[in-house]
C-alpha positions as CSV (number, residue, x, y, z in Angstrom):
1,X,0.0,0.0,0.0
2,X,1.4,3.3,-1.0
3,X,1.6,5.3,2.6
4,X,1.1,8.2,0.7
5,X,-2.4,8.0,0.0
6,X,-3.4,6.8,3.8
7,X,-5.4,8.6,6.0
8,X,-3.4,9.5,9.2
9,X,-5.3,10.1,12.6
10,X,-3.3,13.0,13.6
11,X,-3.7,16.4,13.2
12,X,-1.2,18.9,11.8
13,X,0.0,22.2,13.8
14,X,2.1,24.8,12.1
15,X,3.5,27.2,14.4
16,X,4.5,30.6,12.7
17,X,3.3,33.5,14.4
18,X,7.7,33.8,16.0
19,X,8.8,37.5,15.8
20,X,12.1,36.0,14.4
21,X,13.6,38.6,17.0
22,X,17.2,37.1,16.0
23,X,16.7,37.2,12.5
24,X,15.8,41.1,11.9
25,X,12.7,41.0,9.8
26,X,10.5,37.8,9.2
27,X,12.6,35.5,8.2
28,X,9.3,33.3,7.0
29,X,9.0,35.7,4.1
30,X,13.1,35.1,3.4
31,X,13.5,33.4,0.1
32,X,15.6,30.1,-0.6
33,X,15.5,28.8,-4.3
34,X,13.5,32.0,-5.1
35,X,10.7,30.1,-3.1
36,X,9.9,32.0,0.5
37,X,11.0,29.6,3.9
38,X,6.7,29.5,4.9
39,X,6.2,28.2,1.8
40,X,7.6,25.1,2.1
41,X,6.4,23.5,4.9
42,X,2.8,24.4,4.3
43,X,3.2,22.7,0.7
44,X,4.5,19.5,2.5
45,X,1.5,19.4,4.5
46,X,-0.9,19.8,2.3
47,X,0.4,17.0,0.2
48,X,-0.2,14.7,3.3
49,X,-3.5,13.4,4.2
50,X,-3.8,14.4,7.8
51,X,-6.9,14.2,9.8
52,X,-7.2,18.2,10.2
53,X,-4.5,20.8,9.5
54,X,-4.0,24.2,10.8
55,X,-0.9,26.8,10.8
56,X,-1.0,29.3,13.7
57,X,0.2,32.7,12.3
58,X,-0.6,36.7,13.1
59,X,0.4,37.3,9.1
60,X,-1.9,37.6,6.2
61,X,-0.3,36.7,3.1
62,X,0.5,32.9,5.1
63,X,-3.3,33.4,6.1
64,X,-3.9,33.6,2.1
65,X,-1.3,30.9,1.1
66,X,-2.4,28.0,3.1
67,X,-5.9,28.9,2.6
68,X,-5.7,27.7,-1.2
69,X,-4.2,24.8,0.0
70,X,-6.7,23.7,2.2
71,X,-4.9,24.2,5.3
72,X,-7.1,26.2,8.4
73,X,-5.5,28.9,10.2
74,X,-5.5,30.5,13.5
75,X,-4.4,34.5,14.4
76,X,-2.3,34.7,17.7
77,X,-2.8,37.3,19.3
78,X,-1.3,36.6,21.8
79,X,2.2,35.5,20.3
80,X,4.1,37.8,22.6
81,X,3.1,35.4,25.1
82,X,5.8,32.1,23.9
83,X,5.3,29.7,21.9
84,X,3.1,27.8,24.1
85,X,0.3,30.2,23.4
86,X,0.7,28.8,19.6
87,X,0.3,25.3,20.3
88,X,-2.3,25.8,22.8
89,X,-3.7,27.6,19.8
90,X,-3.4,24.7,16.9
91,X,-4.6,22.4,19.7
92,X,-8.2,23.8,20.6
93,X,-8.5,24.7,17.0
94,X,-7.7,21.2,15.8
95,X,-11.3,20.5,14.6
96,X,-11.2,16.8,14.3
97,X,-10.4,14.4,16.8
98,X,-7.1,12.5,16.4
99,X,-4.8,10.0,18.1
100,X,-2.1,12.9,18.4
101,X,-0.9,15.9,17.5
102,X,2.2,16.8,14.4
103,X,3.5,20.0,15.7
104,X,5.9,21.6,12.7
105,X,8.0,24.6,12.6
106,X,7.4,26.9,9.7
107,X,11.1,28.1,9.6
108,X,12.2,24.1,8.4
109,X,11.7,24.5,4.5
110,X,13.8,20.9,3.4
111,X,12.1,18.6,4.9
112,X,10.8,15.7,3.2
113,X,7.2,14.1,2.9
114,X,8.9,10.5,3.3
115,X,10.6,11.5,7.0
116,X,7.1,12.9,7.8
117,X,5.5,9.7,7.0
118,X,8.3,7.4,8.4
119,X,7.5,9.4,11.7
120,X,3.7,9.0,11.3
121,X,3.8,5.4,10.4
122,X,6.1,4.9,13.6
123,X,3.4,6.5,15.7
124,X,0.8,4.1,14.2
125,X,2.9,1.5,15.4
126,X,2.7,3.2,18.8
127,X,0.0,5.7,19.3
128,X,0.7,6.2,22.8
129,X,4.3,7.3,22.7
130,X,6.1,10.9,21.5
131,X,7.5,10.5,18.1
132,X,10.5,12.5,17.4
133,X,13.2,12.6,14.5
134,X,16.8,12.4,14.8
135,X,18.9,14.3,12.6
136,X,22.2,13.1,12.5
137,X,21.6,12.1,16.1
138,X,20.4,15.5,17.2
139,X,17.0,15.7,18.1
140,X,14.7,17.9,16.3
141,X,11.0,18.5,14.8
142,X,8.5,17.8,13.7
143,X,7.2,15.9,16.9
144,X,4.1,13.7,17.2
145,X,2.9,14.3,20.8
146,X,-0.2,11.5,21.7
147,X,-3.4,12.2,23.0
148,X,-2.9,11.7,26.3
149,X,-0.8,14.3,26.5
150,X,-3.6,16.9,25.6
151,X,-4.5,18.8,28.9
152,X,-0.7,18.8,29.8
153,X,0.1,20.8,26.4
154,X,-2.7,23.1,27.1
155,X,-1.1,23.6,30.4
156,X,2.3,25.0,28.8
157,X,3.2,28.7,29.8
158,X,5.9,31.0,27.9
159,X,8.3,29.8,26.0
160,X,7.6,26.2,27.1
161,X,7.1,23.3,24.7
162,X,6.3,19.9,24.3
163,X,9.8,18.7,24.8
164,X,9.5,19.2,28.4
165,X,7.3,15.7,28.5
166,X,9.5,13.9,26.5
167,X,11.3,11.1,28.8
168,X,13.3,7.9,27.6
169,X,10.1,5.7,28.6
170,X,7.7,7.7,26.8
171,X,9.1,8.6,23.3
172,X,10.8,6.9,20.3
173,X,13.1,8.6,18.3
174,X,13.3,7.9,14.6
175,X,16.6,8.3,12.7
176,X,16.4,10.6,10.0
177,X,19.1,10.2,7.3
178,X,19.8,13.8,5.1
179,X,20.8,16.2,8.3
180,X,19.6,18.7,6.2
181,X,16.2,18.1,6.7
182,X,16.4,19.4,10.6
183,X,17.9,22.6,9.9
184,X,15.8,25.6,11.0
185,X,16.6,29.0,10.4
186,X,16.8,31.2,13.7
187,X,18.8,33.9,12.9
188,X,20.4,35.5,9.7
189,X,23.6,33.3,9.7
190,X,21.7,30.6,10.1
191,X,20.2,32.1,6.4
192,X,23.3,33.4,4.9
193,X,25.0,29.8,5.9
194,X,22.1,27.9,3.8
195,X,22.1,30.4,0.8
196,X,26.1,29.3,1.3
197,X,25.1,25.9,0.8
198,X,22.8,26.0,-2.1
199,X,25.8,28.0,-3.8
200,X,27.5,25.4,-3.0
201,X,25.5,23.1,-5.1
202,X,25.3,24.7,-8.3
């Protein structure tokens, strides 16, 4: 069976409503591959058949974009507040039930549909565990938090997130070949260092 065409019970949560404080400007709206860094992640998603999919952001034209692509959206007004005001977000506007949650960062644009699906069919294998990729043995997003877990995450305050559940007995990490794929972009160097790379390339 082709896993692209299942139906996954989880819901996927884009968080991108940061104020890239580090990165002087939104770095979401950066381009890479004349392609801007939001875009990417929100086109991975849609090509994945999730149970419901949201992206938490305060800005329009990512309003607009994942709009066309069937993706829901949530404003954050409150993203002054830490990031745990956006997943508290994406979780009570999850519409569907689901077994767990996908939480993805929108500042991650090379990741792959086939490491998303390797970590959703590892949490199909175990719905009640954390899911969690491995780049290169560092650990990084996206994360499948279960259930359970629910009323903790909508307990979260600040800058808190979900990794502050994650314990040895309660997650499963899932090695993730290409290192590039867990690279986020924080801060301009971290932008000017992948621009590098792509140079690089070509």
């Amino acid at each position: 069976m082709n896993d692209k065409i299942k139906s996954y019970e989880v819901n996927a949560i884009i968080l991108a409503s940061g104020h890239s404080n580090r990165f002087k400007g939104n770095k979401l709206k950066a381009e890479i591959s004349e392609k801007k860094i939001y875009s990417y992640v929100l086109d991975l998603i849609e090509s994945i058949p999730f149970k419901d999919k949201v992206v938490v952001t305060n800005d329009s034209e990512i309003i607009e974009y994942a709009v066309k692509r069937g993706i829901n959206y949530e404003k954050n007004l409150n993203a002054n507040l830490g990031k745990s005001e956006s997943i508290k977000l994406g979780i009570k506007n999850s519409k569907i039930n689901s077994k767990g949650y996908m939480f993805f960062m929108a500042d991650q644009p090379f990741l792959k549909e086939k490491s998303v699906v390797k970590l959703l069919s590892e949490f199909e294998k175990n719905p009640d565990k954390i899911i969690l990729p491995r780049f290169a043995g560092k650990k990084g997003s996206p994360v499948i938090m279960p259930i359970s877990l629910k009323e903790k995450l909508l307990e979260l305050k600040g800058e808190e997130g979900g990794s502050i559940f994650i314990t040895e007995k309660n997650s499963i990490s899932v090695e993730i070949e290409s290192e590039i794929e867990g690279k986020d972009i924080d801060s301009l160097e971290d932008y000017n260092s992948i621009l590098n790379y792509f140079d690089g390339k070509n």
